[in-house]
C-alpha positions in Angstrom: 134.9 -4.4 103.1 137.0 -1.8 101.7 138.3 1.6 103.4 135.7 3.4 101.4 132.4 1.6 102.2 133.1 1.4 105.9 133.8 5.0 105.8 130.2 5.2 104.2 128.8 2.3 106.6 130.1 4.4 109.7 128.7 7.8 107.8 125.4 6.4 107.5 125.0 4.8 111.0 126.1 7.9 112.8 123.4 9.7 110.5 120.7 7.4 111.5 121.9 8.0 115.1 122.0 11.9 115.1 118.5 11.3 113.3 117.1 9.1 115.6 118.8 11.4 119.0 116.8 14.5 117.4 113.3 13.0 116.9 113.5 11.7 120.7 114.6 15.2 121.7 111.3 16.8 119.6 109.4 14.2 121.2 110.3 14.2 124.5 109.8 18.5 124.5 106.6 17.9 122.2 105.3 15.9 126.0 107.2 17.9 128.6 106.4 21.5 127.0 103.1 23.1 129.2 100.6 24.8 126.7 100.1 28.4 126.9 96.6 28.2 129.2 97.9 25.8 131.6 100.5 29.1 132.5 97.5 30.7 132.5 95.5 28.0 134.8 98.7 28.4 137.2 99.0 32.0 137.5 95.3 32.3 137.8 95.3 29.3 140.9 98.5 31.0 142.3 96.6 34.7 142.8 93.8 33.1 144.2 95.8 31.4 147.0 97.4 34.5 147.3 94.5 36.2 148.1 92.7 33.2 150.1 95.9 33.5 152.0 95.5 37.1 152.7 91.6 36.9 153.8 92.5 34.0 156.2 95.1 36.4 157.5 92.8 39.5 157.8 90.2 36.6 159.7 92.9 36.0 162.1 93.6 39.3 162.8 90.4 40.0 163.4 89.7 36.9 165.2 92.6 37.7 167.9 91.1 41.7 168.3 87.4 40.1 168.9 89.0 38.0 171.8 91.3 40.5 173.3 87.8 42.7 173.1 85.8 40.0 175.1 88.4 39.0 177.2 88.4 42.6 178.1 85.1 42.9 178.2 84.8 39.5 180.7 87.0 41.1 183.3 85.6 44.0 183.6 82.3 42.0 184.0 84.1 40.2 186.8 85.1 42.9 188.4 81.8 44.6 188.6 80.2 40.9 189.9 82.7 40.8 192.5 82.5 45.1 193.5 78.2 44.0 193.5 78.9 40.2 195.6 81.0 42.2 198.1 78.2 44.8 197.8 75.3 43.1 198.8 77.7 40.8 201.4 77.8 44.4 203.3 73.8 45.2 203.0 73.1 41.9 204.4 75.6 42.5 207.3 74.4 45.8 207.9 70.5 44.2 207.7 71.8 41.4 209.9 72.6 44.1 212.4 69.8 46.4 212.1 67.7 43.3 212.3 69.7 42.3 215.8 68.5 45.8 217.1 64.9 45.9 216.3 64.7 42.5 218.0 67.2 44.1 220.4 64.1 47.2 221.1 61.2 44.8 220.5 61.9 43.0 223.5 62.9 45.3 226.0 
């Protein structure tokens, strides 16, 4: 083999090569690239967990006022139960003791 077909030999291989480097590249971009409506599909999913995630927020918010609002709401209904139990302990003193002196006058 002389100087001028290896030169040729080595021309042609490396063609081949840069040949067979480009249609991989093609082809490997013609699988990985993501078609126009998947972006779309994407976008769309991303604004509607954006938005889910801002309803579950609004729920919690209003979730935490509802309970701060009956929790209020439950003490001061504690409060009045115990104001009305101490109440009605005093009106049964007091009847216990007015009781006492009727019985008291009855029998003298």
């Amino acid at each position: 083999m002389n100087r001028t077909e290896f030169i040729l030999v080595t021309a042609v291989i490396l063609f081949v090569a840069f040949c067979i480097g480009w249609f991989a590249n093609w082809l490997v971009h013609r699988f990985i690239r993501v078609a126009g409506s998947d972006v779309g599909e994407l976008e769309r999913m991303a604004q509607e967990l954006h938005e889910a995630e801002e309803t579950r927020d609004q729920a919690i918010t209003y979730l935490q006022q509802r309970e701060a609002e009956l929790t209020n709401q439950l003490s001061q209904t504690e409060a009045e139960l115990s104001a009305t139990m101490d109440g009605l302990r005093e009106a049964r003193q007091e009847a216990e003791v007015l009781r006492n002196e009727l019985e008291g006058q009855s029998t003298v």
